[in-house]
N, C-alpha and C positions, 0 to 999 in steps of 0.2 A: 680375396686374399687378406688375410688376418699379419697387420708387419707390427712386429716391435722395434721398438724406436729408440735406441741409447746414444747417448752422449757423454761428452767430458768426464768422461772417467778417472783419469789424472792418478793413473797407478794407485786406485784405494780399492784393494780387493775386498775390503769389509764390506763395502756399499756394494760393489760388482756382483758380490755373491746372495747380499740380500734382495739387489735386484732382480738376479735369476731364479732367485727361488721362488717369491712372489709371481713372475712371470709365466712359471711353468704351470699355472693354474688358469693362466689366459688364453692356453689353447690356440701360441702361435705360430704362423706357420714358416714364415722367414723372419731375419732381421735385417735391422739397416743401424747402421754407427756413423755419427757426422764428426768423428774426429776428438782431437785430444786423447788419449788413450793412455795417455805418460805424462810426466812433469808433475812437480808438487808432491804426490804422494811415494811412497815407499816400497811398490811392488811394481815396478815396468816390467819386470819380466815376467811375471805371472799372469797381469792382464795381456800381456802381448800371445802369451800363450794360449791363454782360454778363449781372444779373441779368433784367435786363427782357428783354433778347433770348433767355436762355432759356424762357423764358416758362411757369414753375412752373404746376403744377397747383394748389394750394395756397403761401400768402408771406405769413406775418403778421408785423409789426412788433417791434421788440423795444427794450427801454429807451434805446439809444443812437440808435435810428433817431428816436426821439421827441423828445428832446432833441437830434439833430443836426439836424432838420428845422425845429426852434422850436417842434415841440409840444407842450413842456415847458420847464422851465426847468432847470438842471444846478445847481440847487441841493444838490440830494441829494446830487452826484456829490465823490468826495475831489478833492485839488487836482490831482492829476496827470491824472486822466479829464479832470477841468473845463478844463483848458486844454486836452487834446484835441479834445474835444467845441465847445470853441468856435472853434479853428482848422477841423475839418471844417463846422462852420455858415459858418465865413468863406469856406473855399476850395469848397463844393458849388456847379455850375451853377444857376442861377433852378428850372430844368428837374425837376431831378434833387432838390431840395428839396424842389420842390411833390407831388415824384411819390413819394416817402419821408413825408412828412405824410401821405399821403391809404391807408397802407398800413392795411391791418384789423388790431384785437388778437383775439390769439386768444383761446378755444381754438376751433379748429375742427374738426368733420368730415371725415375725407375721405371715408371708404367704412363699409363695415360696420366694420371690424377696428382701421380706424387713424382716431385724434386728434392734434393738434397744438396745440401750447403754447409758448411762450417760455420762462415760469418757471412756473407749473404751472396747471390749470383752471379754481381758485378766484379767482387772482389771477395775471395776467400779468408782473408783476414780482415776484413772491415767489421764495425762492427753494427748492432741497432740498436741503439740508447734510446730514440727519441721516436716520434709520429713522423716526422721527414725520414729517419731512416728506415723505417720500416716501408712507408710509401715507395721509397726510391726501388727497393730491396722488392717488391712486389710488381713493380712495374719491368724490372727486370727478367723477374720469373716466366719461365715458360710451360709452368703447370697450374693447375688452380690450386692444388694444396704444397707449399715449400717448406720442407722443414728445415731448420738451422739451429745450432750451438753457438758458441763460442762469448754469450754472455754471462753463463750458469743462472739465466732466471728464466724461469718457468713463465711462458706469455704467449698467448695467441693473436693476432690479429684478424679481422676480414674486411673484404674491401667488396662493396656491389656498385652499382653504375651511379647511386645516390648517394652511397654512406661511405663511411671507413670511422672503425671501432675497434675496440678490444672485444672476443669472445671468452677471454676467461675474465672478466669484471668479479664471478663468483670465487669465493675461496675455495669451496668447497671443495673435496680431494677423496675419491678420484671424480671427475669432472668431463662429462661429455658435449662435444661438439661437433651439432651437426653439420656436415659438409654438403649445403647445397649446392646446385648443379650452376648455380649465374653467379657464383659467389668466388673470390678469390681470400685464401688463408695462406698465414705468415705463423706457423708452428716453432715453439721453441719447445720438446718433450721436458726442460730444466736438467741439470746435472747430477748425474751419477753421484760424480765422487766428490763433487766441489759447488754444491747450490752456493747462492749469492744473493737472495731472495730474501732471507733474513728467516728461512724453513732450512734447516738441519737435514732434512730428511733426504733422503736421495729420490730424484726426479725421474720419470722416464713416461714413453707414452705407446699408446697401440691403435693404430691406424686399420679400421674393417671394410677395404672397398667395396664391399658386398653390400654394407648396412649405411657406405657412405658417412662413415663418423669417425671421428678421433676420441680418444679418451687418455686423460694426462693423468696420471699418478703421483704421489708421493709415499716412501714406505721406511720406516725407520729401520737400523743400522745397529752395528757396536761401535760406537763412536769413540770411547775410550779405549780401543782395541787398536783401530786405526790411528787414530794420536799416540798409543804407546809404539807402533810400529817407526810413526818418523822420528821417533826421538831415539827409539834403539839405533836407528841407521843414522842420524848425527844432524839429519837435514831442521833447517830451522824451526825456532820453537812457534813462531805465529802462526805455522803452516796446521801446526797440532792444533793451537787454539781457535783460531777460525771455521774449525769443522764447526764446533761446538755452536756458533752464532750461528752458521750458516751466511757468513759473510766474508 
């Protein structure tokens, strides 16, 4: 099975659409989305749309889908999310809220090999900044290969019965990683619509349990497109700028 792998997309349909075009040449045969799908960016309803019409094999919710949807409150959230998050609560269709509420948290299942997570197995909103969290995050897992979001940085981990290291050390893009059979991996594909990596580009990855390998991508975007979209719609201007850095 050949999966494509998206995350954080964060309503930037420019990055969403560059990543499916690219995609559509990888010959895949399902997908899987670990959440965020709204907030920050200037189209929730449009990703909410094209999400459902792809019709994921696996789709679990992710903290902004929660709080965008009213299943939470954006208390948590610093000032600049909170007024995103509360403009996409305002501007969501009836439709498209009720159907963003009702999404699953992970972690989940998908087959033998691969699990799926937002922010890691134990907890769906935690996050994995460091070597302890990732450990923690992998000892929890109940597959050898887990994938998660919710940091928007592009990073692999693996763990064997001697070691625990990083598998993407290499920059290089796109980037494969072989998934051996005694081995456990801590997948980030990186973010659609919001990398944080200090790479602009939009992230994603494609998992072949046939050839037992993952492959992480990065693929440029109209970045000035999507930054002139949040400033039509009024939402803050760092939100525009930070495309730009990828930070």
């Amino acid at each position: 099975m050949r999966y494509l792998v998206i995350s954080d997309i964060h309503a930037n349909l420019e990055a969403y659409e560059a990543v499916m075009a690219q995609a559509a040449s990888l010959n895949y045969e399902k997908v899987l989305v670990l959440g965020d799908l709204v907030g920050y960016g200037a189209d929730p309803n449009a990703i909410c749309e094209r999400i459902r019409d792809l019709k994921p094999e696996a789709l679990i919710r992710g903290n902004h889908d929660k709080v965008g949807s009213g299943v939470e409150s954006p208390e948590g959230f610093n000032a600049v999310a909170r007024n995103a998050i509360r403009w996409t609560f305002e501007n969501l269709t009836d439709e498209n809220r009720d159907w963003l509420s009702k999404l699953p948290a992970g972690p989940h299942t998908v087959d033998d090999l691969i699990e799926i997570c937002h922010g890691t197995p134990f907890d769906e909103d935690a996050y994995v900044f460091d070597d302890l969290d990732a450990l923690r995050a992998m000892h929890a897992a109940r597959r050898r290969l887990c994938l998660f979001g919710h940091t928007h940085v592009q990073v692999g981990h693996f763990l064997t019965k001697d070691e625990f290291g990083l598998c993407t050390a290499d920059d290089q893009r796109p980037l494969t990683i072989p998934l051996d059979v005694d081995t456990h991996y801590l997948v980030n594909p990186g973010s659609v619509g919001q990398p944080r990596d200090g790479d602009p580009r939009a992230g994603f990855g494609l998992v072949d349990t046939a050839k037992r390998e993952m492959t992480i991508y990065r693929i440029e975007y109209p970045i000035a497109k999507a930054q002139q979209r949040i400033l039509e719609e009024g939402l803050p201007d760092v939100l525009a700028q930070r495309l730009a850095l990828g930070r």
